[in-house]
C-alpha positions in Angstrom: 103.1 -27.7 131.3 102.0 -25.2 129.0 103.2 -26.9 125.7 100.9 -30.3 127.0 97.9 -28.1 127.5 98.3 -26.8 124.1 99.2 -30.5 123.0 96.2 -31.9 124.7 93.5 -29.2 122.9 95.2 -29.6 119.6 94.3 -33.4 120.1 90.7 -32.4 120.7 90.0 -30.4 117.9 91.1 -33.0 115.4 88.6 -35.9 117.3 85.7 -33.1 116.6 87.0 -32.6 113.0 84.1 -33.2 110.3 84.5 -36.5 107.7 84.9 -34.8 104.7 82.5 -35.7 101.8 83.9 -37.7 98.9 84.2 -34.7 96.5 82.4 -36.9 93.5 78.9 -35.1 92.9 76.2 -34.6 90.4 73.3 -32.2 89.4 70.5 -33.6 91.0 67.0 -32.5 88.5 63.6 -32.5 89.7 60.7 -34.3 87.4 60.3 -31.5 85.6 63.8 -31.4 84.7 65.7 -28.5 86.2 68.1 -28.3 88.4 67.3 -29.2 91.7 70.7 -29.6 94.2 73.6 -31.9 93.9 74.0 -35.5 94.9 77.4 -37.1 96.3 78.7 -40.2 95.0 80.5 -42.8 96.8 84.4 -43.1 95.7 84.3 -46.6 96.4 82.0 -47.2 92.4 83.1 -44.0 90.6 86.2 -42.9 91.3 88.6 -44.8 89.3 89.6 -45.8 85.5 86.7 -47.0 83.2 88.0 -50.5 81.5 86.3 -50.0 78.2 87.6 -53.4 77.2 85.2 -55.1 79.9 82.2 -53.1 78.9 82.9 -54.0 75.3 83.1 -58.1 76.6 80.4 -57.5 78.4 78.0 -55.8 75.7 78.6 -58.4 73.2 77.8 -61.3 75.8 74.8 -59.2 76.4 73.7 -58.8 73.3 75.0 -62.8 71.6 72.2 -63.7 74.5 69.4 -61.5 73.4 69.5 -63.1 69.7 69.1 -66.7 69.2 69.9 -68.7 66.0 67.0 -70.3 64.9 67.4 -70.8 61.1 67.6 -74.8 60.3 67.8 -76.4 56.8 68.2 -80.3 56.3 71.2 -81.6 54.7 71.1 -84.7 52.6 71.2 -86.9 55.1 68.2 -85.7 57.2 66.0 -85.2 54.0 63.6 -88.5 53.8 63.8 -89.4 50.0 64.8 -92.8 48.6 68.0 -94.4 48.5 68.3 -95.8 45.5 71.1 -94.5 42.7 69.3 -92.3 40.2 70.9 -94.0 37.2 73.9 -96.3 36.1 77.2 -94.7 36.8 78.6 -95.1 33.0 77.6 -95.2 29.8 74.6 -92.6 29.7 77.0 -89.6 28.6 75.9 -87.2 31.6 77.3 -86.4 35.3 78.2 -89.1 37.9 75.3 -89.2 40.5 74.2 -91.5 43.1 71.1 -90.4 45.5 68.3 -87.8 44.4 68.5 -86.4 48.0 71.9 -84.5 46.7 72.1 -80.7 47.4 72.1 -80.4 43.2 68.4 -81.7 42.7 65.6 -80.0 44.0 63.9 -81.2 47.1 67.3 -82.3 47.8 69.4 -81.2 50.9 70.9 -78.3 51.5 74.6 -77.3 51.3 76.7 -75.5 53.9 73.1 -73.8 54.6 71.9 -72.7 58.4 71.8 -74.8 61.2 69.6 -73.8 64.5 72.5 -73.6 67.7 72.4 -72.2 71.0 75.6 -70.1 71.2 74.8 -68.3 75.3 78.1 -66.8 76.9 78.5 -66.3 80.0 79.9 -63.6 81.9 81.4 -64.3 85.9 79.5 -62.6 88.4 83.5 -60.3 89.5 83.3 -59.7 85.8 79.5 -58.2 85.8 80.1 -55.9 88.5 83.0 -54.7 87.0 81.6 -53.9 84.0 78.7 -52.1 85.4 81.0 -50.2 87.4 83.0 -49.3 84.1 79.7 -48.1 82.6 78.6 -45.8 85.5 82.2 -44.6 85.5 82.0 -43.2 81.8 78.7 -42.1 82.2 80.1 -40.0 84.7 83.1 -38.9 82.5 80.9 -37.8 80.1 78.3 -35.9 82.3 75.8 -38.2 81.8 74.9 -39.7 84.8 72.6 -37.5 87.0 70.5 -37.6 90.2 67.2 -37.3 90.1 63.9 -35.8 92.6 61.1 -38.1 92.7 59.3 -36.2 94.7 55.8 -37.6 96.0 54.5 -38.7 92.1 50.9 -40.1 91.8 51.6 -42.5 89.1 50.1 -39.4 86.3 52.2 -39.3 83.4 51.6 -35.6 83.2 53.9 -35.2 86.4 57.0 -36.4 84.0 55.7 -35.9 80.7 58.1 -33.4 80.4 61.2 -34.8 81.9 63.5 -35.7 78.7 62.4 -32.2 77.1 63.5 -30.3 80.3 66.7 -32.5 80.7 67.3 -32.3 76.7 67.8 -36.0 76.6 66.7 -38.5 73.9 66.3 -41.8 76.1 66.9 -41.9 79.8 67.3 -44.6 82.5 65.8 -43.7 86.0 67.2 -46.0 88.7 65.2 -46.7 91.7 65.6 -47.9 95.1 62.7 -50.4 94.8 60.1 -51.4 92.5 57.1 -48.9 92.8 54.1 -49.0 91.3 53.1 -45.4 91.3 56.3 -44.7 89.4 56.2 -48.0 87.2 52.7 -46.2 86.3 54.2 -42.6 85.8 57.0 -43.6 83.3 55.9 -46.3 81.3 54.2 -44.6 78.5 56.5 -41.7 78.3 58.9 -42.7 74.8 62.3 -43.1 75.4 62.1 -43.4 79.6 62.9 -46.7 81.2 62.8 -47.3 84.9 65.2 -50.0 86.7 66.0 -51.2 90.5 69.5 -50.7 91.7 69.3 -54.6 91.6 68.1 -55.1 88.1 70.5 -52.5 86.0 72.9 -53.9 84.4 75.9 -52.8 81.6 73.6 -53.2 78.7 70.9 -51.1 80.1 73.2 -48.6 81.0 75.1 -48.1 77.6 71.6 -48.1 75.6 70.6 -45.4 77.0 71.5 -41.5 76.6 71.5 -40.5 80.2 70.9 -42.2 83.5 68.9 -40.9 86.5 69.5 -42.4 90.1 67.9 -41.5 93.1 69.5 -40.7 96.6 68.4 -44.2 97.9 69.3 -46.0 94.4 72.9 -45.4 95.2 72.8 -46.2 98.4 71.4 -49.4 97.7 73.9 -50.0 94.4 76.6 -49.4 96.9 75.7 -52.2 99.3 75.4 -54.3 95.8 78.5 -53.5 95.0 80.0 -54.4 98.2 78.6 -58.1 98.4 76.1 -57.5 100.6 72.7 -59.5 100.1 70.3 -56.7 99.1 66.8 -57.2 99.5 64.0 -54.9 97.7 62.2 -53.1 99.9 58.3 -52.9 99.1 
């Protein structure tokens, strides 16, 4: 009897026992940029290998799309000009030529010169997420992905005027949960600071910039995108 008493309360304690947190976290910095807590991360984006492969495919897909080719010259045959052959083909002593509208005259056409093309890649929607998992991932391997304290901002630029100074960063991406206003307002004319939605980042944004900042609710919300769910901005 006494061994399934002591059975039965060993049985209890471990249906009371805590979840254990997922052991990935990051310095959380207010707008001012100290250090303001720690932030966990969900193992489930950034706890695994980071394919640099991918992100390479990904930022030169990215970036093919961004340029266009818009350079066009006219080859012989699209130059309007007449027809006619210049001069008899023999006797005369110089070259062999038939219409003025060849690359060699001026006015002519031009030769193995650039024509205008639309070149877009495309990238499958498995492959996107992938690659802006990859991203995150080395962002975190190389300490720079942070959280970051929003606080209650006023849309002032003063309030984060002296965020990249405090967080010694160059360029920074702040992630958001949702498109605000106030901190759309806050940010935008501070050099080198780019706000995004968890739904709008993607691989190219992340790898442009120094750092990257997400909020609390950022991740949560990056995590249901990750995860296939639809994932609607809250306003």
């Amino acid at each position: 009897m006494a061994t399934k008493q002591v059975k039965a309360e060993n049985s209890e304690v471990a249906a009371v026992k805590p979840v254990k947190a997922s052991g990935m976290s990051i310095t959380t910095y207010s707008l001012l940029g100290k250090a303001a807590g720690t932030m966990d991360l969900p193992k489930s984006i950034f706890d695994g290998p980071v394919n640099t492969a991918l992100i390479a495919q990904a930022m030169r897909v990215y970036i093919n799309n961004e340029k266009g080719h818009f350079s066009n010259t006219k080859t012989r045959g699209e130059v309007a000009g007449s027809t006619r052959k210049i001069y008899k083909q023999k006797g005369t002593g110089r070259a062999r030529h038939g219409s003025i509208m060849a690359p060699i005259f001026v006015g002519g056409g031009i030769a193995l010169g650039p024509k205008s093309r639309i070149t877009n890649l495309e990238l499958p929607k498995k492959m996107k997420k992938a690659a802006l998992v990859a991203a995150l991932r080395e962002k975190l391997s190389i300490k720079e992905l942070n959280g970051v304290d929003l606080g209650k901002l006023t849309g002032k630029t003063k309030e984060v005027g002296g965020f990249l100074k405090g967080t010694n960063k160059k360029t920074a991406l702040v992630v958001v949960d949702s498109a605000n206003d106030l901190v759309m307002r806050a940010m935008r004319n501070v050099k080198g600071l780019s706000v995004m939605t968890a739904l709008e980042i993607n691989v190219f944004e992340v790898i442009k910039h120094q750092s990257v900042f997400m909020t609390q609710e950022a991740v949560a919300k990056l995590e249901e995108r990750m995860a296939g769910k639809k994932v609607e901005e809250t306003k």
